[in-house]
Kinemage of the C-alpha trace (Angstrom):
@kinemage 1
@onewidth
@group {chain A} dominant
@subgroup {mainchain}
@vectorlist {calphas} color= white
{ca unk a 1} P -28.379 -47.515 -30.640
{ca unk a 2} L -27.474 -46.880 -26.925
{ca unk a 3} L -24.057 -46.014 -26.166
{ca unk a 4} L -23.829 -48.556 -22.794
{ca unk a 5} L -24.867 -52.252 -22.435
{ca unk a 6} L -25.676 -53.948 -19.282
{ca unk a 7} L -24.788 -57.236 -18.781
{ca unk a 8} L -27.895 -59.534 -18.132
{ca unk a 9} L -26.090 -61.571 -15.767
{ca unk a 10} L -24.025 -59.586 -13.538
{ca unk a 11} L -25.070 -55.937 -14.428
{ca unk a 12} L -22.042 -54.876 -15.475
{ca unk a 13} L -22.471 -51.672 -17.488
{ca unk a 14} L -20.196 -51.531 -20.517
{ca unk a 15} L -19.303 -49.267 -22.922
{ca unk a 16} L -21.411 -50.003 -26.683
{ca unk a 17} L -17.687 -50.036 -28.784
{ca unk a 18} L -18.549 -50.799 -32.633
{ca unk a 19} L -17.479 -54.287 -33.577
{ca unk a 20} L -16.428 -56.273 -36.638
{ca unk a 21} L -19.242 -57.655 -38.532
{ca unk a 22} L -20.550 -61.298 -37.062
{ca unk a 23} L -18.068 -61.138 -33.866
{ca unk a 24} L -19.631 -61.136 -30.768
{ca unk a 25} L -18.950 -58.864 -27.727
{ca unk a 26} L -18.481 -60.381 -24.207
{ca unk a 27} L -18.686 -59.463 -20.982
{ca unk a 28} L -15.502 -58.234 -19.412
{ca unk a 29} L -16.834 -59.875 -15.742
{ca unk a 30} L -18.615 -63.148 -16.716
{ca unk a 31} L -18.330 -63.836 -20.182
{ca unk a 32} L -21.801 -63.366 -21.019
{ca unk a 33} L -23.019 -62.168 -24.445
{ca unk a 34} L -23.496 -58.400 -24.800
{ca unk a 35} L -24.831 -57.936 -28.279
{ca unk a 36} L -23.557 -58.958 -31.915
{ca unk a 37} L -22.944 -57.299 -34.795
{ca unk a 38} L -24.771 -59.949 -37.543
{ca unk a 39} L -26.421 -56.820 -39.461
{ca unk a 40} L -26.997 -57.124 -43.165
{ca unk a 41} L -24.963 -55.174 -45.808
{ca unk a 42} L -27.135 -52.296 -47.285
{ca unk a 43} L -27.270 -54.186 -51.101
{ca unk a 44} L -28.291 -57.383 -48.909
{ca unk a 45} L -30.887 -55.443 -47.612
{ca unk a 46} L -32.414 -53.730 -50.688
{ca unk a 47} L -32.839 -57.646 -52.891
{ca unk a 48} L -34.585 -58.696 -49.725
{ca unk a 49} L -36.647 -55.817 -49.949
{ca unk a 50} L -37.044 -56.414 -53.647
{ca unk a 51} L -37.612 -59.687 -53.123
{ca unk a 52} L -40.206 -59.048 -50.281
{ca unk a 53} L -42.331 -56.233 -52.579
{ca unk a 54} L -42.807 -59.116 -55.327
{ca unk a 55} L -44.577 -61.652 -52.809
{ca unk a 56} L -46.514 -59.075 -50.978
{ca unk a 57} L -48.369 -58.620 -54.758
{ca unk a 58} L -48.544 -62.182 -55.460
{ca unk a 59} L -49.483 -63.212 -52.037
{ca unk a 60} L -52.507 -60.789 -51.899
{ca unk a 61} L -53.623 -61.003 -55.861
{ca unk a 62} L -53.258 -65.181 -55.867
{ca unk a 63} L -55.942 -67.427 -54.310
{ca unk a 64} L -54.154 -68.682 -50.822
{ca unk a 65} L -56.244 -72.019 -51.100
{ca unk a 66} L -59.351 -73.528 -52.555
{ca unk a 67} L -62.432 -75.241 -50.602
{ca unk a 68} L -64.486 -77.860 -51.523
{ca unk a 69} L -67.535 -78.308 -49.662
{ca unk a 70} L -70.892 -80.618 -51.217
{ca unk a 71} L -69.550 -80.347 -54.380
{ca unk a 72} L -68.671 -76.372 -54.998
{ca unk a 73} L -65.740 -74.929 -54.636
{ca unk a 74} L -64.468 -71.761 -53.981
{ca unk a 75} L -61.405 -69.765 -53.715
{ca unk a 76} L -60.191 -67.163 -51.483
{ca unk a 77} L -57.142 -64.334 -51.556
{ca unk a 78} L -56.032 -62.128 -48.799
{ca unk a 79} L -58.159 -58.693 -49.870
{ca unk a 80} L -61.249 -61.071 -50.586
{ca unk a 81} L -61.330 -62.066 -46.772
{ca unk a 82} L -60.669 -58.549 -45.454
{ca unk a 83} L -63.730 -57.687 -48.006
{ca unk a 84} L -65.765 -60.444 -46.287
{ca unk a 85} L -65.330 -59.248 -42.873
{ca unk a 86} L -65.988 -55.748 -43.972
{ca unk a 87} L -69.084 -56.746 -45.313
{ca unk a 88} L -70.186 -58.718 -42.178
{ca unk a 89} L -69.435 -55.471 -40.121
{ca unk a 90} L -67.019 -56.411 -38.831
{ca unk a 91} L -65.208 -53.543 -39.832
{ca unk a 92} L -62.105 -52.938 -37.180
{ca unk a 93} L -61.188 -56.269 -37.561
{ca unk a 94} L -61.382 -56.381 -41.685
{ca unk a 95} L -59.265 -52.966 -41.948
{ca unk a 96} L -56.943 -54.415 -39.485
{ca unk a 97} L -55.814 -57.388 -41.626
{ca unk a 98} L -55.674 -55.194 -44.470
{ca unk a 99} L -53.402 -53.071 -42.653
{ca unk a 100} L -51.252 -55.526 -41.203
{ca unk a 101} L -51.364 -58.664 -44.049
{ca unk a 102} L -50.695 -55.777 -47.236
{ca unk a 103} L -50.564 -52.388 -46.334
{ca unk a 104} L -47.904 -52.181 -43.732
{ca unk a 105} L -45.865 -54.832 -44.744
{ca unk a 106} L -46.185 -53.412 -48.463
{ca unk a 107} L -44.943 -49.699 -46.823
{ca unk a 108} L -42.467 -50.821 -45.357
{ca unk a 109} L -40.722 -52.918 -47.862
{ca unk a 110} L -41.405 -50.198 -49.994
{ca unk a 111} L -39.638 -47.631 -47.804
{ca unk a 112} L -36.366 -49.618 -47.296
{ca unk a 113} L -35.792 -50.374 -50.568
{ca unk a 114} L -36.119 -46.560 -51.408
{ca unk a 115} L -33.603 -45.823 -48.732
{ca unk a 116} L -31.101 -48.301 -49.595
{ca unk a 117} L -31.453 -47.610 -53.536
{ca unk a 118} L -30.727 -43.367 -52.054
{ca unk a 119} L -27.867 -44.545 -49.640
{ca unk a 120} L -26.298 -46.730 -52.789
{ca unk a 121} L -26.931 -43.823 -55.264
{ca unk a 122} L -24.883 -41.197 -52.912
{ca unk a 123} L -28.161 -39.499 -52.730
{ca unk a 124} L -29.087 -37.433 -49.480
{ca unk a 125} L -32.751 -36.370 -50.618
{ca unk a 126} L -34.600 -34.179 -48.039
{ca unk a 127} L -37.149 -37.568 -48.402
{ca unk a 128} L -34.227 -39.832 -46.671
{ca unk a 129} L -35.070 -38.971 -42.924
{ca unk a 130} L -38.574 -39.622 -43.491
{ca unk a 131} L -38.267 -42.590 -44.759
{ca unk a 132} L -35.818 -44.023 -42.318
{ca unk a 133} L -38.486 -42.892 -39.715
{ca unk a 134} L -41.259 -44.932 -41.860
{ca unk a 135} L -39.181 -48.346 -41.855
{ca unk a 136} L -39.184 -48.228 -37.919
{ca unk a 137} L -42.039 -47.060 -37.228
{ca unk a 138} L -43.541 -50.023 -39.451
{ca unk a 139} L -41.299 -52.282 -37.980
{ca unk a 140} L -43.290 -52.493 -35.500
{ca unk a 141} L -46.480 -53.008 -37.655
{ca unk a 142} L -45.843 -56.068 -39.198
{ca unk a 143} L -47.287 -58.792 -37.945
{ca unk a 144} L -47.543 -61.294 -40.655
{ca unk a 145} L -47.103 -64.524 -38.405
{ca unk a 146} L -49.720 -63.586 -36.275
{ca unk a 147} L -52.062 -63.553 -39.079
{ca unk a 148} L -50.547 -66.496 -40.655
{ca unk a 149} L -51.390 -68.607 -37.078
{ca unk a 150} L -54.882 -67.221 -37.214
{ca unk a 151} L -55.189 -68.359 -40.780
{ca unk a 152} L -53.662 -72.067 -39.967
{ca unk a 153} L -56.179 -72.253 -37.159
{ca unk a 154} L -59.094 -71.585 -39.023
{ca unk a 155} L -57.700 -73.827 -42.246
{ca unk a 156} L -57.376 -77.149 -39.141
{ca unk a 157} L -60.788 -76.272 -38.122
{ca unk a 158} L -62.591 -76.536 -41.931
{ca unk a 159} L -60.517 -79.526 -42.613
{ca unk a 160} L -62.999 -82.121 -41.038
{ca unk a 161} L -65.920 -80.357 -43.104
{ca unk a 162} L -64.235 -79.571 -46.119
{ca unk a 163} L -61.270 -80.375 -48.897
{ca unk a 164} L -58.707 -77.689 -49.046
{ca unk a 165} L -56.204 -77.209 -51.403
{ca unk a 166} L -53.541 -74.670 -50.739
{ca unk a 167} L -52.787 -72.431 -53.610
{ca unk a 168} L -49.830 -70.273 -54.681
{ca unk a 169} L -50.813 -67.289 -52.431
{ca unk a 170} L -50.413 -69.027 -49.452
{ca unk a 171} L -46.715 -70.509 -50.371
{ca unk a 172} L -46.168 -66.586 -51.468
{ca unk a 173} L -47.443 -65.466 -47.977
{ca unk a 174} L -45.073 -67.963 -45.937
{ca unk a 175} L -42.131 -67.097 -48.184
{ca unk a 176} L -43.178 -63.196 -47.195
{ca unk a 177} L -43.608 -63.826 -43.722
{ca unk a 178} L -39.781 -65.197 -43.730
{ca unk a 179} L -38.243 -62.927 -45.783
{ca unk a 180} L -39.671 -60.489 -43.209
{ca unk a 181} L -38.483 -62.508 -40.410
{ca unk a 182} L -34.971 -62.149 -42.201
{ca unk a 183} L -35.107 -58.635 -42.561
{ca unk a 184} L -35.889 -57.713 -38.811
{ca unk a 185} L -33.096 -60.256 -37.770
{ca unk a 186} L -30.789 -58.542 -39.963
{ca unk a 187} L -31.453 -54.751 -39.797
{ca unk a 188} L -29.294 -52.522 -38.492
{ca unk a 189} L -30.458 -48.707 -39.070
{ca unk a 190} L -27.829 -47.388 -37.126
{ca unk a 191} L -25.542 -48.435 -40.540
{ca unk a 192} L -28.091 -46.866 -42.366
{ca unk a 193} L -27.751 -43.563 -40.495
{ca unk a 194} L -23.636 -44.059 -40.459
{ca unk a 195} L -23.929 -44.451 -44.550
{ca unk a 196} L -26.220 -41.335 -44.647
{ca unk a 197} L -23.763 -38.961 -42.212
{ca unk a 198} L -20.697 -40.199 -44.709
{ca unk a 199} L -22.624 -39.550 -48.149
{ca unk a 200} L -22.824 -36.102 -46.799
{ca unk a 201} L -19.651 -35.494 -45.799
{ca unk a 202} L -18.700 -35.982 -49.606
């Protein structure tokens, strides 16, 4: 985290000074909001990482709904879609929604729950840096509601030609999406890096 702010509103540049957890930090010429400090506690972190690793498997191994068109139906999951676009060579756009509906968002859950469960432990591993370098860069890989709008779309558009049941991988995949959402709102790696510097000062 940067070590100055600047005020959006008059440009006042102010020192970054470390503040109690959910207080807010002002400016000292306006009043405007600097920053916050609403970051998540490291065991917070880990059961919504936890939490997040169980739906990624259920939202990618259940059906996410079922269609019903002149009498057959059929169901769909996640990897089965991917697979369909694959096979219609359409193959940057199939490995792309692997990557971004189960792969990254399965690495990077994956990856912050090992470096909460090492911070917790007291355990500095040589692994630790790496990891904390994996969980942002992947940060910036997961795009889940961009997928999920895309999805939605094309659900609206079969609706007039079809019945369409929504099925339990589609309730996971929301649920994922905003326990993603929750995450990203409340991670702070800088406390992550803080926890790191004092379990090796011990």
């Amino acid at each position: 985290m940067s070590n100055i702010n600047v005020c959006n509103k008059c440009d006042l540049i102010v020192d970054h000074i470390p503040i109690a957890k959910n207080r807010h930090a002002l400016c000292p010429r306006c009043n405007t909001l600097l920053y916050t400090n609403n970051a998540f506690s490291i065991s917070s972190v880990l059961a919504l990482s936890l939490t997040g690793l169980i739906l990624v498997v259920i939202a990618n191994v259940f059906p996410m709904f079922t269609i019903t068109m002149l009498g057959v139906e059929e169901s769909a999951t996640l990897i089965q879609g991917a697979w369909a676009l694959l096979q219609k060579k359409f193959y940057f756009v199939g490995l792309l929604v692997i990557f971004c509906s189960f792969i990254a968002p399965f690495l990077f859950l994956s990856c912050l729950a090992q470096v909460c469960l090492l911070l917790l432990t007291k355990r500095n591993t040589p692994q630790l840096i790496l990891l904390l370098k994996l969980v942002k860069f992947f940060t910036e890989w997961s795009m889940l509601e961009v997928y999920l709008v895309s999805f939605l779309i094309a659900v609206f558009k079969l609706s007039d030609i079809a019945d369409i049941q929504l099925q339990l991988g589609l309730l996971s995949f929301v649920s994922l999406m905003f326990i993603s959402s929750l995450i990203m709102y409340g991670l702070n790696l800088e406390i992550f890096w803080q926890k790191m510097e004092k379990n090796a000062k011990r």
